[in-house]
C-alpha positions in Angstrom: -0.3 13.6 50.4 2.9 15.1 49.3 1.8 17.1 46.1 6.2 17.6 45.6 6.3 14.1 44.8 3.3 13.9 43.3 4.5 16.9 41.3 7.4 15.2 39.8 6.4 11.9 39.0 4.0 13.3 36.5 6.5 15.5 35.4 9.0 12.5 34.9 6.6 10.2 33.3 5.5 13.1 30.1 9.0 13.8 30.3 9.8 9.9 29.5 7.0 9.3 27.0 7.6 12.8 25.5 10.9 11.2 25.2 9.6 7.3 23.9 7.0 9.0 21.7 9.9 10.9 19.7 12.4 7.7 19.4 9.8 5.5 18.4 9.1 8.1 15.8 10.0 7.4 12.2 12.5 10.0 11.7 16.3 9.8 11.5 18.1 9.8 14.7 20.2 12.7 14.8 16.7 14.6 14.2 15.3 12.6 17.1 18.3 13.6 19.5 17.5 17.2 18.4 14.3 16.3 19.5 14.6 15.7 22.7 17.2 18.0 23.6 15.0 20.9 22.9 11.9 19.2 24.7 14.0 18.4 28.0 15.6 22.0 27.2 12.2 23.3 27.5 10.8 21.2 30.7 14.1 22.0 32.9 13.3 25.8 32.2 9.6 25.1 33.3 10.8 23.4 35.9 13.1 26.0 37.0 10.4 29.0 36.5 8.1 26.9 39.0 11.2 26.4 41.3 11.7 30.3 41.3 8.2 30.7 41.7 8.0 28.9 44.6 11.1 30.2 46.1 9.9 34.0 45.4 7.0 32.8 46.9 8.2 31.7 50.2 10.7 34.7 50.4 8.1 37.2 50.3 6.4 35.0 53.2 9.4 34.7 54.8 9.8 38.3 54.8 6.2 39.5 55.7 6.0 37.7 59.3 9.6 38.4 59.9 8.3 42.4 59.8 5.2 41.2 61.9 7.2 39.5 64.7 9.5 42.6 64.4 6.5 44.5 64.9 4.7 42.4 67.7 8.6 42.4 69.8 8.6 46.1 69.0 4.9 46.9 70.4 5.7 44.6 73.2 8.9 46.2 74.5 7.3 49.9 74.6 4.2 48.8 76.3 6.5 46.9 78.9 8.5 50.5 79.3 5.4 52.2 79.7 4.0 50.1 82.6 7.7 50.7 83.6 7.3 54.2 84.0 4.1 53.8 85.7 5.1 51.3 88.1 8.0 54.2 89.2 
């Protein structure tokens, strides 16, 4: 199951009846417009904190086996010049 997908469909269906519930409101509709301006203002910056969450997340994975296979290569190369040496 892709949890992504899953992620943003429930994401776009409270942002739609967030959006339904306030319209259907009985208020005037410049209020209403404010409304939903600030509510979507508020779910995109969510939205975008998760995003940079994930991304943070995936860097500092990213980065961790990037020093491990530098590591491993490293290790391998100087036990291949010491079998070198032994071999001469």
């Amino acid at each position: 199951m892709n949890y992504g997908k899953v992620f943003l469909g429930m994401l776009a269906g409270v942002a739609a009846g967030a959006a339904l519930g306030i319209l259907f409101a009985p208020d005037k509709g410049a209020n209403s417009r404010k409304k939903i301006s600030k509510k979507s203002k508020k779910y995109v910056d969510e939205v975008g904190a998760k995003y940079n969450e994930a991304v943070d997340g995936i860097t500092n994975k990213f980065n961790s086996l990037k020093e491990e296979a530098t590591h491993f290569f490293e290790s391998g190369n100087q036990k291949i010049k010491e079998n070198e040496k032994k071999i001469s």
